[in-house]
N, C-alpha and C positions, 0 to 999 in steps of 0.2 A: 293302528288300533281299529278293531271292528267294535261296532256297537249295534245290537240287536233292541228297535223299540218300538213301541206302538202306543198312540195319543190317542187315549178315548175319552169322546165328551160325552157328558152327563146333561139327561134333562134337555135332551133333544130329538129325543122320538127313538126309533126303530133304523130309520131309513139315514144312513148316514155316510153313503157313498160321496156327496157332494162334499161335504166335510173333509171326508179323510182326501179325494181329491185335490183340494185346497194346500192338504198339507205337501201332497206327492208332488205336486206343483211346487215349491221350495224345496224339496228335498230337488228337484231335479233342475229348479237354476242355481242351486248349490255349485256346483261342476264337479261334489266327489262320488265317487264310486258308489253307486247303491244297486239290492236286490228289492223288488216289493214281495211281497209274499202276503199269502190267506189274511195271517195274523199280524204278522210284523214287518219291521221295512229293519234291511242291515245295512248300513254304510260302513264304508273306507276313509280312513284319513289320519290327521294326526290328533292328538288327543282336542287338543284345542278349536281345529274345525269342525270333531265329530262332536263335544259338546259343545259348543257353540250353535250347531246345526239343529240339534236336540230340543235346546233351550229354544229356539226359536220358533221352533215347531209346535213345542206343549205353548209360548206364548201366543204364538196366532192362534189355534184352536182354543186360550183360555178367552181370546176378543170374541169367542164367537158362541161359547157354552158357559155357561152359569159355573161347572164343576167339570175339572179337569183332569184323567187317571195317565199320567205318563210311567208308561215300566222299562226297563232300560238292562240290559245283558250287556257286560264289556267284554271283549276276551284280547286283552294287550300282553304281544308278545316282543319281547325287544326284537325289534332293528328287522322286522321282518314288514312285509310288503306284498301287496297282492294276495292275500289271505283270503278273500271274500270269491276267489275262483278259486284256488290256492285248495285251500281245506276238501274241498270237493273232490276234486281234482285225485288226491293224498289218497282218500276212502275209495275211489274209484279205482285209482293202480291199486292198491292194495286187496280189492275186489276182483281184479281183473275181468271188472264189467265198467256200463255205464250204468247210472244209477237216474230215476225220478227226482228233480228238482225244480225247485221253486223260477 
């Protein structure tokens, strides 16, 4: 399963790189596979670790913000694996280019 999400608190100012740090920080002693990106962070795994992971992640940033906006994109494909280079990867041969990524 990939999951494409991003935990935004509310009622914390402007400046909220330490924040989201915090979180990138658990996503990456997690040990599954993730991209960060501008907006969103994408993880690899099985349903269970990727929302488990999720969950964890809206819970520590709700210990630390008044109000908490988690938005979440699944794209579960059976029995497939490596999707998170994978997909890229797809659009690229099919491109026969390399393409700008995250």
């Amino acid at each position: 399963m990939l999951a494409s999400f991003s935990v935004a608190p509310l009622g914390l100012g402007e400046a909220l790189s330490e924040h989201v740090a915090q979180i990138i920080s658990l996503i990456d002693k997690s040990g599954l596979d993730y991209r960060m990106g501008a907006m969103q962070t994408t993880v690899e795994g099985t349903q269970e670790e990727v929302m488990s992971l999720i969950m964890d992640c809206h819970n520590r940033m709700r210990d630390i913000a008044p109000r908490v906006l988690t938005s979440i994109t699944i794209d579960d494909r059976k029995d497939a694996t490596g999707r998170l280079t994978g997909k890229i990867t797809d659009v690229e041969k099919a491109l026969g280019r390399n393409l700008s990524k995250e």
